[in-house]
GUTI-340626 format. One record per atom (N, C-alpha, C): residue in one letter; z, y, x. Coordinates in steps of 0.2 Angstrom, whole numbers, plus 5000, padded with zeros to 4 digits. Each point is the difference from the previous one (the first is absolute). Layout:
N
AZYX ...
% end
This chain:
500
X562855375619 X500449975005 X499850035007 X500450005003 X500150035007 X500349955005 X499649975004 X500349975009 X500150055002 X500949945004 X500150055005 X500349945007 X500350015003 X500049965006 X500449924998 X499649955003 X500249964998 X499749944994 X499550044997 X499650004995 X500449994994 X500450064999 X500549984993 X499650064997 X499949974994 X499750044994 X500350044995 X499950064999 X500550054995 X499850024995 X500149984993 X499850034994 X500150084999 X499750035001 X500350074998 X500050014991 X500550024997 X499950034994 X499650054996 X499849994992 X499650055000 X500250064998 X499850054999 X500150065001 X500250044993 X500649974997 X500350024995 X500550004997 X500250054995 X500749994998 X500149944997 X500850015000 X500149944995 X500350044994 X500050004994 X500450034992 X499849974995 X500749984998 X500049974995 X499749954998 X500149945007 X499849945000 X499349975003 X499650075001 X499350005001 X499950045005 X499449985004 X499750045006 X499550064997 X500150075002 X499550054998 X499650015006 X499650065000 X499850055002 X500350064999 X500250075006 X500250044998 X499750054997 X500150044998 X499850074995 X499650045002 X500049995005 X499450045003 X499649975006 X500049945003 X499849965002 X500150035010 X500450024999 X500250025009 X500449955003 X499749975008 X500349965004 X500150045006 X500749955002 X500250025008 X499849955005 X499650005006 X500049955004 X500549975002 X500049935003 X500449965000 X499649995010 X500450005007 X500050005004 X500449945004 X499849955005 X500349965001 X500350025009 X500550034998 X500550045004 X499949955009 X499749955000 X500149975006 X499150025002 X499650004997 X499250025000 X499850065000 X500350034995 X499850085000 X499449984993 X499849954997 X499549994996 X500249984995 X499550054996 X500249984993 X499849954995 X500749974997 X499949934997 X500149994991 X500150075000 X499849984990 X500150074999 X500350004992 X500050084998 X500749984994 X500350034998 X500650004994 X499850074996 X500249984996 X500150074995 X500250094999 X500050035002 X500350064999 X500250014995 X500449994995 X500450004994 X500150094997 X499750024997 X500150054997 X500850034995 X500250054998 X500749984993 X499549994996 X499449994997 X499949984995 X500149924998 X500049985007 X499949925004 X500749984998 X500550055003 X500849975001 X500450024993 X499450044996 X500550004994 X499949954995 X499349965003 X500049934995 X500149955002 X500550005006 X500449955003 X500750024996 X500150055001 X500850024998 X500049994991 X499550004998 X500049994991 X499949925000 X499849975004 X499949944999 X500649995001 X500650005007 X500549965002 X500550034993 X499850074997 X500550034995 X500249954993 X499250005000 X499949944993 X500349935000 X500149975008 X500249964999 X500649975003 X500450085000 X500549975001 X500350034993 X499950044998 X500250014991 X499749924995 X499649965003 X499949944996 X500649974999 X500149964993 X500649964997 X499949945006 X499349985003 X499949955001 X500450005007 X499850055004 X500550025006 X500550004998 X500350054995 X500650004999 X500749964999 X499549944997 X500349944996 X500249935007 X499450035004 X499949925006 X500750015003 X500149925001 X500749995003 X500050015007 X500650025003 X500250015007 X499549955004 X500249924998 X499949975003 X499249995002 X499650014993 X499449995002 X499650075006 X500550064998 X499750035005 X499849985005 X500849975003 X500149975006 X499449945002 X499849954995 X499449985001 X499350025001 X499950064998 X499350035003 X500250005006 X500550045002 X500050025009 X500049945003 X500449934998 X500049935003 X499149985001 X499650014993 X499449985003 X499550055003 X500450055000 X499450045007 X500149985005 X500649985004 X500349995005 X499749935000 X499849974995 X499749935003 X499150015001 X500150064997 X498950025001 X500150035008 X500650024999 X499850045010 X500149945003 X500549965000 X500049955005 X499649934999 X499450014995 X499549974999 X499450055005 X500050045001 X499350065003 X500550015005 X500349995006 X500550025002 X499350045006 X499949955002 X499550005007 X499450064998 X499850014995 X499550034996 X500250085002 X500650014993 X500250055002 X500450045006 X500249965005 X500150015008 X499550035002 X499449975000 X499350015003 X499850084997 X500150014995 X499750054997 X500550055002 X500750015000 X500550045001 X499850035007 X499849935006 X499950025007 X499450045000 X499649994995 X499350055002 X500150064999 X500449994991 X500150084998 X500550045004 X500649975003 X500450035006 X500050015005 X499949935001 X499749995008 X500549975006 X500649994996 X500449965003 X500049925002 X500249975004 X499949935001 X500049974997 X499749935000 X499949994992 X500549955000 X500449955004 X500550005000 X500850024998 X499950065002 X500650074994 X499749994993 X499550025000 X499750004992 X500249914997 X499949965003 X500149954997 X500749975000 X500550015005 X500749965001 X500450074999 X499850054999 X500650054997 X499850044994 X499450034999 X499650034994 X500149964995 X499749925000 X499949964994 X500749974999 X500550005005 X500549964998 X500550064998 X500050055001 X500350044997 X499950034991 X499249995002 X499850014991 X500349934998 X499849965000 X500349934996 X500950005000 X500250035004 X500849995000 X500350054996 X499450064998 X500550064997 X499749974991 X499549975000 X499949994993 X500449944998 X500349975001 X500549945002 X500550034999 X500550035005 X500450044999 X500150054994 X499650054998 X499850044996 X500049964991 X499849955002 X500149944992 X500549995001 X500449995003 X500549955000 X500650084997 X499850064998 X500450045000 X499950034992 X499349964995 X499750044996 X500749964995 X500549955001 X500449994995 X500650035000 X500150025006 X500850065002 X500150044997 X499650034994 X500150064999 X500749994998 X500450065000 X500849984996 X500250074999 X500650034996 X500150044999 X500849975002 X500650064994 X500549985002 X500450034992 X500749974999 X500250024996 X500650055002 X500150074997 X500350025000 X500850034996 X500649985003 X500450024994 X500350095002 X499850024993 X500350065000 X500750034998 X500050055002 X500650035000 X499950084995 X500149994991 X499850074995 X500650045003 X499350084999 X500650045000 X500550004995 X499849974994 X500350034995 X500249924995 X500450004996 X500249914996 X499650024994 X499349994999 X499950024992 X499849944996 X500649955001 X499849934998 X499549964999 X499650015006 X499849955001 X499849985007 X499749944999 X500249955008 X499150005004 X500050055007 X499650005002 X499549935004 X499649985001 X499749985005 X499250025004 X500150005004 X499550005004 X499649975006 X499350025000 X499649945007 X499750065004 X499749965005 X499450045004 X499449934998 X499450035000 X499349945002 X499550065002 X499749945005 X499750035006 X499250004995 X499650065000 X499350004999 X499650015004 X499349975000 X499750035002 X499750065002 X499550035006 X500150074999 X499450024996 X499449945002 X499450034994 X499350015006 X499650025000 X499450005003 X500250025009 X499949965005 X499950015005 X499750025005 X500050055003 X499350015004 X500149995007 X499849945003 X500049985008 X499750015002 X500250055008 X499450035001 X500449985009 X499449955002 X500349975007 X499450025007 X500249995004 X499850035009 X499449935001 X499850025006 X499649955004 X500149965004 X500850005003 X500349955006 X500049954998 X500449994993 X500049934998 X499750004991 X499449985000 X499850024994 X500349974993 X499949915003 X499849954993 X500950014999 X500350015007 X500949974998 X500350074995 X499550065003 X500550064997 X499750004992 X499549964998 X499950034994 X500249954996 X500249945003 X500449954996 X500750025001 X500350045004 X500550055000 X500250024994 X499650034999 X500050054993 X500049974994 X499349945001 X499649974993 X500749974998 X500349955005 X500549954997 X500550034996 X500450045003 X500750024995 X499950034995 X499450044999 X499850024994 X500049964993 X499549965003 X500049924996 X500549974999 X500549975005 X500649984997 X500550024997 X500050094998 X500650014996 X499550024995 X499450004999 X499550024991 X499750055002 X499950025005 X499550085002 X499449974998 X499550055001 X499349995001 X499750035007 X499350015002 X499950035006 X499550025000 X499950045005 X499450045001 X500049995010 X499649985002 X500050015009 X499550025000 X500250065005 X499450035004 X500249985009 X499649955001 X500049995008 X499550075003 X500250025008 X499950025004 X499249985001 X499650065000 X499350015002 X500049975005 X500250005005 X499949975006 X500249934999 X500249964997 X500149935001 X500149984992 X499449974995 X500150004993 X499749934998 X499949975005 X499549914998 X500449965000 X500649984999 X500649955000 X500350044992 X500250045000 X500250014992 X499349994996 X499550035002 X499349994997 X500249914996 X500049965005 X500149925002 X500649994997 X500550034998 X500550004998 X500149994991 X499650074998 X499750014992 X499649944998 X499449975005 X499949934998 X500349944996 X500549995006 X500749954999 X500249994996 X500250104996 X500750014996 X499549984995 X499550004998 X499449974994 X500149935000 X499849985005 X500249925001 X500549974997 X500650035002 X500849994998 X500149994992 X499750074998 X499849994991 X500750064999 X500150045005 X500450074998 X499550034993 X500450034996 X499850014993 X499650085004 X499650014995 X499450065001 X500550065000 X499950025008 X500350094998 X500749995003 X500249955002 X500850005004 X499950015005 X499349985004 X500050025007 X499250035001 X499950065002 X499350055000 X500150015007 X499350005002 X500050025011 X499350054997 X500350065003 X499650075001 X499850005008 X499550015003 X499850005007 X499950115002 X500150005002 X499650075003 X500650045002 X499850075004 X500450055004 X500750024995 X500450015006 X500850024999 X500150094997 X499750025001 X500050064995 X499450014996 X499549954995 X499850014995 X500649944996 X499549945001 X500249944996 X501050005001 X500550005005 X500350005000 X500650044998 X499650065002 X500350074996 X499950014991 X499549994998 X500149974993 X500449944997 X500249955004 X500549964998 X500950024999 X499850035005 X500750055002 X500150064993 X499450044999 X500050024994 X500249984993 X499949964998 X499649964996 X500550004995 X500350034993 X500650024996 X500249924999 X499649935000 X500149964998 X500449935005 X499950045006 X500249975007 X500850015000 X500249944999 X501150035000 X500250005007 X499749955005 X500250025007 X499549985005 X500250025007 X499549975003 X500450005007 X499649945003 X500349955004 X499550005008 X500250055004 X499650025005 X500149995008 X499749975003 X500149995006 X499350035004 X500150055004 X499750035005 X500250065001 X499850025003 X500250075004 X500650054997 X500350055007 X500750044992 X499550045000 X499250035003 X499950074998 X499649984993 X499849964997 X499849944995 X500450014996 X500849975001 X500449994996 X500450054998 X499850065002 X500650064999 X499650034996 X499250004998 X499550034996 X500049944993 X500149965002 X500249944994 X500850014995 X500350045004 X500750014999 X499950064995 X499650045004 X500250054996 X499650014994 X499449954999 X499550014994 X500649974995 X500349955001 X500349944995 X500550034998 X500350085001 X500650024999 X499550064993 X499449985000 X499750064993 X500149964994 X500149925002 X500149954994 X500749965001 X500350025005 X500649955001 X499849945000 X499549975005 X499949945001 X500549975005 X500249944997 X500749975007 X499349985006 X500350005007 X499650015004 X500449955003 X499849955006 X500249975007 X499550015004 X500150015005 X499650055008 X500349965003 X499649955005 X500149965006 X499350055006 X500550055005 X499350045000 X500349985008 X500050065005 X499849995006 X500549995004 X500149975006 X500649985006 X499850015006 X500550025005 X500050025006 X500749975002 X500149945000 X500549945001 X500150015007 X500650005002 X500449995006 X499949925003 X500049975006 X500249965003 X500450025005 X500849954996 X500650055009 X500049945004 X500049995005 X500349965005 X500450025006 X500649954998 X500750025001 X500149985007 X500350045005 X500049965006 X500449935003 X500249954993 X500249955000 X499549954997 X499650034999 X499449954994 X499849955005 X499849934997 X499649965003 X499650025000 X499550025007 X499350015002 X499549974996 X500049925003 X499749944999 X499750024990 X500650024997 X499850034995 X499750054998 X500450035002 X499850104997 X499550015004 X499750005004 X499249995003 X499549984998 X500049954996 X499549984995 X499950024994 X500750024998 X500350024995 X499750084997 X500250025007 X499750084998 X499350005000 X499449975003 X499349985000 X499949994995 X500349944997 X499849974991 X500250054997 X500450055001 X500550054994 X499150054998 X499450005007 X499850084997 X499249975001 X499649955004 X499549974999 X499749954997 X500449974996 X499549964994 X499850054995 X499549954995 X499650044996 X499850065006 X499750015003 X499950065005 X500650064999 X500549994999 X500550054997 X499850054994 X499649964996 X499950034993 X500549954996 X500750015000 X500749984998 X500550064998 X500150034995 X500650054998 X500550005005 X500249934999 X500749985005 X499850015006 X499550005005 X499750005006 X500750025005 X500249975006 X500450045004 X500050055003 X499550035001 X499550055002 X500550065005 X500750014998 X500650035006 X500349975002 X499949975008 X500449945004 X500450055003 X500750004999 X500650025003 X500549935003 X499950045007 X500249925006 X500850045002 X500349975001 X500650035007 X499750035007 X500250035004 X499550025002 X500149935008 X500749994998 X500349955005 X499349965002 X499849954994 X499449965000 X499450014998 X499950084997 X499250035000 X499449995005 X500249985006 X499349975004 X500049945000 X500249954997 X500149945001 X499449974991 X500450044994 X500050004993 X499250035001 X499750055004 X499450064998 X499449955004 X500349975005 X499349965004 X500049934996 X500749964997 X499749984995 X499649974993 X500350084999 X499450014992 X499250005003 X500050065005 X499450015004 X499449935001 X500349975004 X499749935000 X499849944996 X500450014996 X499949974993 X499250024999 X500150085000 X499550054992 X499449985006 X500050005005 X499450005005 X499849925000 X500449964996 X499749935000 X499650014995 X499950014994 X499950004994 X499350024998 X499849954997 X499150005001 X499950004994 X499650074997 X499750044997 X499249964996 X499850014993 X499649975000 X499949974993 X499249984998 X499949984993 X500749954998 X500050034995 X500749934997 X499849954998 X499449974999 X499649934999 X500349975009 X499850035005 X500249985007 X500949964999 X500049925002 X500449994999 X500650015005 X499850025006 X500450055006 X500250044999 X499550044995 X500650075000 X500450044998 X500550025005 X500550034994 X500250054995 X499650055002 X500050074997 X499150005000 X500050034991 X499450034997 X500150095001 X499450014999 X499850084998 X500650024995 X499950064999 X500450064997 X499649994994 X500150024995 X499649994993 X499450044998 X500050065005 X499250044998 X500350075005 X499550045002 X499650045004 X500650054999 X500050014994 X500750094999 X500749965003 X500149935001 X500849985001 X499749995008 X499450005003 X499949985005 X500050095004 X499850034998 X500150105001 X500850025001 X500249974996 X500850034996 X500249955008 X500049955001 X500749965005 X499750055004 X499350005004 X499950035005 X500050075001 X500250044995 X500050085001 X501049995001 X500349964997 X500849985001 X500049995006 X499849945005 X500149995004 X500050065007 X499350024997 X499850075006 X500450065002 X500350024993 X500450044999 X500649975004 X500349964997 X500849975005 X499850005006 X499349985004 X500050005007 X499950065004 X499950064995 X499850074999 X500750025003 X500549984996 X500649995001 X500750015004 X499749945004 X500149985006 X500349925000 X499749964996 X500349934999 X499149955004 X500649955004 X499549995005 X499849924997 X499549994999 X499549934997 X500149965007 X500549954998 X500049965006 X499549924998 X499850004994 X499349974998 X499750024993 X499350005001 X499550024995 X499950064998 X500250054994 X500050075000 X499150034997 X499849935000 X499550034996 X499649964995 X499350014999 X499549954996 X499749935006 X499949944996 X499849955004 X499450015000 X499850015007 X499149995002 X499749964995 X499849974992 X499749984999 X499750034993 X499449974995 X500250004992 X500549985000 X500050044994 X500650004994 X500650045000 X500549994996 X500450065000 X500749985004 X500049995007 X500249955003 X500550075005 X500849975000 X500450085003 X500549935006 X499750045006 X500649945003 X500850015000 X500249945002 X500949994997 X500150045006 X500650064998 X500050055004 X501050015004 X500150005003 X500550035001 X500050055004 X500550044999 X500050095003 X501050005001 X500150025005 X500650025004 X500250065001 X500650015000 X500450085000 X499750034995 X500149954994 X500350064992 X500450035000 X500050064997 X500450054997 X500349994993 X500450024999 X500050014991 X499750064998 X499850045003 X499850054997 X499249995000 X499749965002 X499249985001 X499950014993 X499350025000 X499750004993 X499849914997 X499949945006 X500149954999 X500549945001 X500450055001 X500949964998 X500050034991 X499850064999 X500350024995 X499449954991 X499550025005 X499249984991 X499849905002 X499949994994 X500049925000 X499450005003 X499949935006 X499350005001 X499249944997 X500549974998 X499849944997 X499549975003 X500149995007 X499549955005 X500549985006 X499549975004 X500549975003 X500350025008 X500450054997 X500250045006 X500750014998 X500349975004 X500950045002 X500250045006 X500450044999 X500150055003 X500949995004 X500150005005 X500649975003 X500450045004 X500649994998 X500450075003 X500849975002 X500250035007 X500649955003 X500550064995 X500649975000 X500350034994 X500750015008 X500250055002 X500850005005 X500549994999 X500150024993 X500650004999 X500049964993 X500349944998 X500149964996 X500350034992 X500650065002 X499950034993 X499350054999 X499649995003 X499550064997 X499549964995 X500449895001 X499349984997 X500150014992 X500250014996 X500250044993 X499850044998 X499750065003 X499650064999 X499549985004 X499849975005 X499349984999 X499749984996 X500349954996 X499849934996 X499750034994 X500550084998 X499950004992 X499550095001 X499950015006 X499750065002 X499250004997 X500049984994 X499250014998 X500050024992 X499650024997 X500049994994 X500149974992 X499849945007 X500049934997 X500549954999 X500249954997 X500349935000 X499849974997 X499649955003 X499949934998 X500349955003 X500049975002 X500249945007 X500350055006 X500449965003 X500449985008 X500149955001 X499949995007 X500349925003 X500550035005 X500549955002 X500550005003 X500049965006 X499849985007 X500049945002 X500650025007 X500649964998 X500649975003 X500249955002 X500649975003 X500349934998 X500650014997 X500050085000 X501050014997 X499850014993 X500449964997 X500050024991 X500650045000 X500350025001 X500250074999 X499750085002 X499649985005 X499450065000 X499749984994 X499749944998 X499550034994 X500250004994 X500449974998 X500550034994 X500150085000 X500350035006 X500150045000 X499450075000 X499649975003 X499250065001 X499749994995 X500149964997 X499549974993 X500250044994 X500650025001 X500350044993 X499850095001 X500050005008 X499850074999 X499150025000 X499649965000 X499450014999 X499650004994 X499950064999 X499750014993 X499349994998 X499949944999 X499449974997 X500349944995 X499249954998 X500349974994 X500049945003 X499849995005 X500449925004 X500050005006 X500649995003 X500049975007 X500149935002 X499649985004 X499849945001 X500449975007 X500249955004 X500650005006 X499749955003 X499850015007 X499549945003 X499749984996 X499450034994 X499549995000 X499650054996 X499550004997 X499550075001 X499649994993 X499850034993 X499549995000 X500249924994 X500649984997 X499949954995 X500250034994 X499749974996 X499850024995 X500049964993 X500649994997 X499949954995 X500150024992 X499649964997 X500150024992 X500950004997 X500349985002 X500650004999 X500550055002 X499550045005 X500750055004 X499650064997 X500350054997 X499950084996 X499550035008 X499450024998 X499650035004 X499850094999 X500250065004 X500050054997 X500150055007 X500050054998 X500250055008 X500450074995 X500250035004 X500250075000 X499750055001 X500150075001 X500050055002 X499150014997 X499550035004 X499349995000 X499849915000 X500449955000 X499749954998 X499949964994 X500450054994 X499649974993 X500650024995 X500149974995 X500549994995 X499849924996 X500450004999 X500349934996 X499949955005 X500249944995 X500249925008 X499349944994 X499649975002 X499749935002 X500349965002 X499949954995 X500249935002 X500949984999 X500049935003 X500749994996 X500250024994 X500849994998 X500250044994 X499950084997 X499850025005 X499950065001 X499350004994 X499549975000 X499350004997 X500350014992 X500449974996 X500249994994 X499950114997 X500450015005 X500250084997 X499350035002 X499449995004 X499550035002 X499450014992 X500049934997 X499649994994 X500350034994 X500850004999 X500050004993 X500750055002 X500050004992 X500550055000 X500549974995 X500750024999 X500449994997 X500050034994 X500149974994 X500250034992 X500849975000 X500250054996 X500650005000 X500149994991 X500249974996 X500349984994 X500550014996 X500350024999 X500850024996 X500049994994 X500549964995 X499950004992 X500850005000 X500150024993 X500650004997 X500149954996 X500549964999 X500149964996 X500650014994 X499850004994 X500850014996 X500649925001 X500450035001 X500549965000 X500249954992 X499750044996 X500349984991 X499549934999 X499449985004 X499749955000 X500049924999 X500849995003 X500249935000 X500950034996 X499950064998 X500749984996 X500750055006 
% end
């Protein structure tokens, strides 16, 4: 147990896989520090998982999804495992918040009113989808009449062993991301949570024991991204893999899965546009743009992180974002005042800071923050910088902290190719009052959602995904059915002489 402010007490997990029902020890008995991003102090140890490790998680999910017993369970009861996880977390809600904040370091407020309700709403959501499966019948058209009477189907299969393999922003939600649709259309799983943030799936593995998921449906592998990771992506028995974090991550995860054609979905990096239109509600789009790139410390894919103003209302819009980010107090996320926690660890706390240097190397001018906050821990102030370029090397690479960069746009048709002037697409926002401008601007921005006076939502119902260097395939919504399974297609001939 560890205190932290406040005198709230946090179980930390213990240090081991989960396979095939049961908690091990790894193969070689190698651990990763576990550091509490707001301290700088280290507060447990997790596993470094070896492929010896990841191959008897993938033989365990193998065997168990080739079980009659798997194979046999009804849609619906699926759907009831995930119904009573989601009643184990919103029993431990408070529990697992506490422990997410330590491992993250986020307020423990976000962790409890957005983290935990998000995991609870996707395993909800996600059951409620484990009886959809459907296919379709199809009527054919023979090339040729050789007396007899065609018919045909489609049914959707599952794809077979999964390997989840999720980031540090959002831990406990992103691997229920994965765990749930798997489970609901008959997958099996394999997670590998981020070294950097791994005690809420840790805490997770518990649960799904709790729950009475049958042995081998759901296996949690701990340890680094190019041993335990990279082996999962190998692994001949792995049919797809389901990955959120980085594109320089996700394009080496791309290219391993095409030595075994594994289907792959990549939810990877963002460099999101925020436009504001010189008709936009201020009162709005000033807050608007603040909240688009400083929660979660701007460790958010979606992050707004390129504020493009009209240049009409760009002193009005930039002073204030500015005074916003300079209200904004920094600080343990057990603190009930504060609103931004640390960065997740020391290499994201180098990485924002060698970004920012560089852009004011530049010539973009920090009209607040611009560096590390005088204290312990991995703590980056909320930063705004002025007189972007598109050509900057921080217009162009994702920064994943809390810094936007902000640039008056002159000319109204230039906001088009600025918007789409990055590598990337994941998110835009559009803030206007004319719905004919965002109708209009919203079709020529190529990402995979644009959002219109407001920034940054997010629901299980709407298809979530990016373009270009943002990823491949779509999350959530209807969209999730084609992500897990694949279609069989069925054709038989019938003799017509049967009934005479």
């Amino acid at each position: 147990m560890i205190e932290r402010t406040g005198g709230a007490a946090v179980r930390i997990p213990a240090a081991k896989i989960l396979i095939d029902g049961d908690w091990h020890d790894s193969a070689d008995g190698r651990m990763i520090a576990v550091y509490d991003p707001a301290t700088e102090e280290k507060i447990a140890e997790v596993v470094a998982a070896s492929a010896t490790d990841v191959d008897r998680a993938v033989q365990a999910a193998h065997r168990a999804f080739e079980s009659s017993a798997w194979q046999n369970m009804r849609p619906l009861d699926r759907g009831r495992l995930l119904e009573k996880l989601a009643l184990l977390i919103e029993r431990d809600a408070e529990d697992l918040a506490r422990l997410e904040t330590l491992d993250n370091g986020k307020p423990f407020a976000v962790s409890r009113n957005v983290d935990m309700k998000f995991a609870i709403d996707a395993l909800r959501y996600y059951g409620g989808w484990s009886s959809k499966m459907a296919g379709e019948y199809i009527q054919l058209s023979p090339l040729a009449d050789d007396g007899g009477t065609y018919r045909a189907y489609t049914e959707r299969k599952p794809v077979g062993v999964v390997g989840g393999i999720t980031p540090w922003n959002f831990p406990l939600g992103q691997a229920i991301q994965k765990m749930a649709p798997a489970i609901a259309f008959g997958c099996t799983v394999v997670l590998k949570p981020s070294e950097e943030a791994s005690l809420t799936t840790l805490r997770l593995g518990e649960l799904v024991l709790e729950a009475g998921f049958p042995e081998g449906t759901v296996n949690i592998v701990t340890g680094y991204g190019h041993e335990a990771g990279q082996a999962l992506v190998d692994h001949p028995l792995v049919r797809k893999i389901a990955f959120t974090g980085s594109t320089a991550t996700g394009q080496k995860i791309l290219a391993s899965s095409a030595q075994t054609m594994k289907r792959v979905t990549l939810e990877l990096g963002g460099k999101s546009p925020t436009i504001v239109l010189a008709d936009a509600d201020l009162n709005l789009a000033i807050p608007g743009a603040a909240n688009a790139i400083f929660p979660n410390s701007g460790q958010v894919c979606t992050a707004g992180s390129r504020l493009l103003i009209d240049a009409s209302i760009y002193d009005e819009v930039i002073q204030g974002v500015t005074e916003i980010a300079r209200d904004l107090k920094l600080g343990s996320g057990f603190d009930p005042s504060v609103q931004l926690g640390p960065l997740v660890s020391s290499r994201q706390l180098e990485r924002v800071s060698a970004l920012v240097a560089h852009g004011i190397d530049e010539g973009a001018e920090p009209l607040c923050g611009g560096g590390r906050a005088e204290s312990t821990g991995y703590f980056y102030q909320p930063t705004v910088l002025s007189g972007g370029r598109a050509e900057m090397r921080i217009a162009q690479e994702e920064v994943f902290g809390p810094v936007v960069l902000a640039m008056a746009v002159q000319d109204p048709q230039d906001i088009r190719a600025l918007a789409n002037d990055t590598a990337f697409g994941l998110g835009a926002s559009i803030w206007t009052q004319d719905i004919n401008k965002a109708h209009l601007l919203a079709a020529q921005l190529d990402c995979g959602t644009v959002w219109v006076n407001t920034h940054n939502v997010l629901d299980l119902a709407m298809p979530f995904g990016g373009t270009k260097l943002s990823g491949l395939g779509r999350e959530f919504g209807t969209e999730v059915i084609h992500a897990y399974t694949e279609p069989r297609a069925v054709c038989m001939r019938l003799e017509t002489t049967a009934f005479g």
